[in-house]
C-alpha positions in Angstrom: 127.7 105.4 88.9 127.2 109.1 90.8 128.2 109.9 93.8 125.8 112.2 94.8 126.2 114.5 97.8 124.2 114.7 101.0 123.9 118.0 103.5 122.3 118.2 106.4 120.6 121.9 107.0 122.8 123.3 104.1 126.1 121.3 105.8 127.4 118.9 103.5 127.6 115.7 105.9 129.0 112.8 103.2 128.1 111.3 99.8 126.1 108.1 99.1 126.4 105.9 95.6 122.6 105.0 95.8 120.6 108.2 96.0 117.5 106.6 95.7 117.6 104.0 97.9 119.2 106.2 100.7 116.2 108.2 100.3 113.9 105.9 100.7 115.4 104.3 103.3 115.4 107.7 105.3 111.8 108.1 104.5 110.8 104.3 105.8 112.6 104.9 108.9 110.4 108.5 109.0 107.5 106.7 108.5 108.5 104.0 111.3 109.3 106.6 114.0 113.1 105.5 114.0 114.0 108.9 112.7 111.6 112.9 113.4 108.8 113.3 112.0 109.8 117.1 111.6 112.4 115.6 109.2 112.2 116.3 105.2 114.4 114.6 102.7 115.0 116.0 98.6 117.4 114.3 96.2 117.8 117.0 93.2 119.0 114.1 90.3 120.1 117.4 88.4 122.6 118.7 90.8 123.2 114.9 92.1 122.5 116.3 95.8 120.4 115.2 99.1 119.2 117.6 101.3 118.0 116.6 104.6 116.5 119.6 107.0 115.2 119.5 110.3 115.6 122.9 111.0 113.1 125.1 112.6 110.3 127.5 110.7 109.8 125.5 107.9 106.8 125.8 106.3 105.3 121.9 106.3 102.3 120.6 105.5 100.4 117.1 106.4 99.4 114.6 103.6 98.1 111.0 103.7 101.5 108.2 103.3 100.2 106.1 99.5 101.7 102.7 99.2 101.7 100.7 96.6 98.7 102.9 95.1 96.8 102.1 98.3 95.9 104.7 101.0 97.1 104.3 104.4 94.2 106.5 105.6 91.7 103.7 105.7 87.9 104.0 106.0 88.4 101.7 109.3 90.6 104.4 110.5 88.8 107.4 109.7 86.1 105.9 111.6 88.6 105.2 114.5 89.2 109.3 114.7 85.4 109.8 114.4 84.9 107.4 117.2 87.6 109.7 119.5 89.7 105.9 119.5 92.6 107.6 117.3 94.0 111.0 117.6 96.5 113.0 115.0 99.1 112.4 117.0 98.6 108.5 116.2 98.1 108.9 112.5 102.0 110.3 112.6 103.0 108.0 114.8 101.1 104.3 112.7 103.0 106.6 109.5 99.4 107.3 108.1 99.9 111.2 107.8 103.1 112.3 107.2 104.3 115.8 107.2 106.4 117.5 103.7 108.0 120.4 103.5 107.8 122.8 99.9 111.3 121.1 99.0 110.2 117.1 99.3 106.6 117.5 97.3 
């Protein structure tokens, strides 16, 4: 087993023995509003390093959360925001649209 180091803006904050699962774990509670959405999370399995940033300036991008091969954008939804019954806002905030830095694609 690795122990794989995690930093925080570039400052190492503590390791974890389960990379994977800590990352997915930080994305879930991304997704579920318990942590920022402005937050972006990269494990780099060659280096056996996390980086976490929430710093400001990055350059992010939104993209549609696929679970389990599925879509969370549904067409139901799409027609919610055509209908003026759903803003973007929401679609962050139900974990449909998600934003990623350069580092977590």
């Amino acid at each position: 087993m690795v122990t794989v180091k995690v930093y925080i803006n570039g400052k190492l904050i503590g390791t974890t023995d389960e990379p994977e699962a800590f990352v997915e774990e930080v994305k879930a509670k991304r997704r579920s509003n318990e942590l920022t959405h402005e937050l972006n999370i990269t494990f780099y399995e060659e280096n056996n390093e996390i980086f976490i940033f929430t710093d400001p300036g990055r350059a992010r991008r939104p993209v549609v959360i696929v679970e389990d091969g599925k879509s969370m954008l549904t067409d139901e939804i799409i027609d919610m925001v055509a209908e003026g019954k759903m803003k973007w806002f929401d679609l962050i905030h139900e974990g449909i649209i998600e934003y990623i830095d350069a580092e977590e694609e």
